[in-house]
C-alpha positions as a Markdown table, in Angstrom:
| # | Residue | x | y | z |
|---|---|---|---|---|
| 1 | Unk | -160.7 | 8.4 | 188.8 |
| 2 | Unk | -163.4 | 9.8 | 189.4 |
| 3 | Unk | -165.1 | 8.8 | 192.4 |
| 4 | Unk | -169.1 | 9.0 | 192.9 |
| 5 | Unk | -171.0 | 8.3 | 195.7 |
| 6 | Unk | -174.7 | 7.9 | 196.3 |
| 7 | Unk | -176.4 | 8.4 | 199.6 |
| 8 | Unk | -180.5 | 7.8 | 199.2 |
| 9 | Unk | -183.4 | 7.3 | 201.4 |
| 10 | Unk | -184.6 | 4.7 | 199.3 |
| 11 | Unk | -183.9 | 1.6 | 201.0 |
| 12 | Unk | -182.3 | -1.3 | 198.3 |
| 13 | Unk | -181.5 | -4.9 | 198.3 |
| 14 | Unk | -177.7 | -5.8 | 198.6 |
| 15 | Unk | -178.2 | -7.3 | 194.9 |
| 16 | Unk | -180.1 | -4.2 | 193.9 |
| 17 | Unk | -177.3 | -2.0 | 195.4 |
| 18 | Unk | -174.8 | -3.7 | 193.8 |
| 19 | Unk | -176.6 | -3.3 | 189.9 |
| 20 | Unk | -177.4 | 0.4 | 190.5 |
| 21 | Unk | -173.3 | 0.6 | 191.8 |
| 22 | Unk | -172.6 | -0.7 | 188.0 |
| 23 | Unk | -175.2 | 1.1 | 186.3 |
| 24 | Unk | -173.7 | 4.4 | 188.1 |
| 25 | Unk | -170.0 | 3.5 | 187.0 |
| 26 | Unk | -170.9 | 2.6 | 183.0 |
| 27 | Unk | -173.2 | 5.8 | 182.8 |
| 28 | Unk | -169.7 | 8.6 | 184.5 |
| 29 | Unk | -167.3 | 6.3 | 183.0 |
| 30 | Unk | -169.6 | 7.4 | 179.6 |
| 31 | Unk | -170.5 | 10.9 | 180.4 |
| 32 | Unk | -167.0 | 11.9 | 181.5 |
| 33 | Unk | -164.6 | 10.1 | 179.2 |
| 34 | Unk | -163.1 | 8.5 | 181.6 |
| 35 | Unk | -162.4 | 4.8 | 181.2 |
| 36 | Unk | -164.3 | 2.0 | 183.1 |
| 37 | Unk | -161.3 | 0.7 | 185.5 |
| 38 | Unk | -161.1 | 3.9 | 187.1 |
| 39 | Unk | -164.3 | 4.8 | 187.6 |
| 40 | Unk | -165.3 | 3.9 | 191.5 |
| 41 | Unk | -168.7 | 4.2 | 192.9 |
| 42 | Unk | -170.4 | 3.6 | 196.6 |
| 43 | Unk | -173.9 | 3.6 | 197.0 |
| 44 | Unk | -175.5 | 3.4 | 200.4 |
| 45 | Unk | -178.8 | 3.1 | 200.6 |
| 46 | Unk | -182.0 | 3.3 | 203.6 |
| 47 | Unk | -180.4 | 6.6 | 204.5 |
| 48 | Unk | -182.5 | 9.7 | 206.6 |
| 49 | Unk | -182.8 | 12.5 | 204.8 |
| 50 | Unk | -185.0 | 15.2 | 205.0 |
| 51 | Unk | -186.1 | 17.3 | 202.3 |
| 52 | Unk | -187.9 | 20.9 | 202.5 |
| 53 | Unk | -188.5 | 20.1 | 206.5 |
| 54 | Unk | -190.1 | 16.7 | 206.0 |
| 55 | Unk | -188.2 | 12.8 | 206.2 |
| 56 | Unk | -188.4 | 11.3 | 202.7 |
| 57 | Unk | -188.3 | 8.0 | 201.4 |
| 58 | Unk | -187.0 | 8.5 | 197.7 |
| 59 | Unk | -184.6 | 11.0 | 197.5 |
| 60 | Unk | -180.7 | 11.0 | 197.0 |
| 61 | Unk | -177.6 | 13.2 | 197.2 |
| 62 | Unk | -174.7 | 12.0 | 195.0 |
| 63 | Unk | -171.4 | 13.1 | 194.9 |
| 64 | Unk | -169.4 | 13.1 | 191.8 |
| 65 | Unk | -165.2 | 13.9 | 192.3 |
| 66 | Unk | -162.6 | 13.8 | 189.6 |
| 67 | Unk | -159.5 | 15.4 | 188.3 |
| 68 | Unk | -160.3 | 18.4 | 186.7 |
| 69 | Unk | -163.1 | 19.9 | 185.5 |
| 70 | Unk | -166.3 | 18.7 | 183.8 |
| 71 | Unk | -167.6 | 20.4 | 180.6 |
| 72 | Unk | -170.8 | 22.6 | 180.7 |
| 73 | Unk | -172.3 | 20.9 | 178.2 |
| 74 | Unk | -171.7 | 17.4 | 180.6 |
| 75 | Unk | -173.2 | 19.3 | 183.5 |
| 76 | Unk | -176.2 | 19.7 | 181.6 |
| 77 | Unk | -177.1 | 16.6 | 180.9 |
| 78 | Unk | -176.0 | 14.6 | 183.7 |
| 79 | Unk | -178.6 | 15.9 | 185.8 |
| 80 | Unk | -181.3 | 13.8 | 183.4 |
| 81 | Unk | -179.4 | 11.0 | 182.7 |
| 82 | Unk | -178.8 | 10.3 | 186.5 |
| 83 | Unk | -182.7 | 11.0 | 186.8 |
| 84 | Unk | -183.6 | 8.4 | 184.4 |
| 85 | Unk | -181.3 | 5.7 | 186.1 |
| 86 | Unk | -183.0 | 6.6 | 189.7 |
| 87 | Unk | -186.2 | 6.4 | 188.9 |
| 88 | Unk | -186.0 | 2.9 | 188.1 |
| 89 | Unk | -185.4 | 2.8 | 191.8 |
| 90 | Unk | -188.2 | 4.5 | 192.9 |
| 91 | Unk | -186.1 | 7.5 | 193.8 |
| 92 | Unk | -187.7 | 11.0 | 192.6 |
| 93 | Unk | -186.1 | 13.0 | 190.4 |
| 94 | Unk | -187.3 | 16.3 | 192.0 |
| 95 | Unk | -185.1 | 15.1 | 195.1 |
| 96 | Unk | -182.1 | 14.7 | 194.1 |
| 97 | Unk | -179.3 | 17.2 | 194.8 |
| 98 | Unk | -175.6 | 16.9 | 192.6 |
| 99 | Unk | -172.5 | 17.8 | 194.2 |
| 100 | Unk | -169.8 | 18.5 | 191.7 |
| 101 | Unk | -166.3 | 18.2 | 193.5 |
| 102 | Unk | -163.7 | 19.3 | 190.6 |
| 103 | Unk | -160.5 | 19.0 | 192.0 |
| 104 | Unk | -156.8 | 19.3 | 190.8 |
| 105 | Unk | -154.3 | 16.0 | 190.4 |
| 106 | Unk | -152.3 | 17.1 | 193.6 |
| 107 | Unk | -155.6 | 16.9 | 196.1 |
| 108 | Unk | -155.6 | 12.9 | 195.2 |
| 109 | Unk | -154.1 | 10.4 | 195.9 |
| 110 | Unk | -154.0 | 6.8 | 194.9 |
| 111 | Unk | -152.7 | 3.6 | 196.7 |
């Protein structure tokens, strides 16, 4: 665990959807210390989202939940290094919001 989702405006190819899902997983599995196998991602993109009053076409909202809590220092830099990955999607780093759901071991479950 954890879990990350990505919601953007920007709309992708099933195959391009599908790399940025990986890409997203290698870079938390990375950033959090968490290893690879548990690490899930969803990406869903050609989303509507507005952003200061206006529709856009490249932004994103992702969601990042895990067992326990992620280090300052993490928080800090994950902002950037999720930037860098997005852009190569055309989405804008300027519109992109991070949700940080820390969460202890008895809100999750696992099947």
């Amino acid at each position: 665990m954890p879990s990350l989702k990505l919601e953007t405006s920007v709309t992708l190819s099933e195959a391009q959807e599908q790399a940025l899902a990986l890409e997203i997983g290698e870079l938390a599995s990375q950033m959090l210390n968490k290893p690879l196998a548990v690490v899930q991602v969803r990406v869903e993109s050609g989303v509507t989202i507005s952003f200061g009053s206006q529709i856009t076409q490249d932004s994103a909202f992702l969601s990042i939940a895990l067992i326990g809590e992620i280090a300052p220092e993490v928080k800090k830099e994950l902002p950037g290094r999720f930037a860098a990955l997005f852009a190569k999607y055309e989405i804008d780093p300027k519109r992109i919001f991070l949700n940080y759901q820390e969460t202890s071991p008895a809100a999750w479950g696992w099947l």
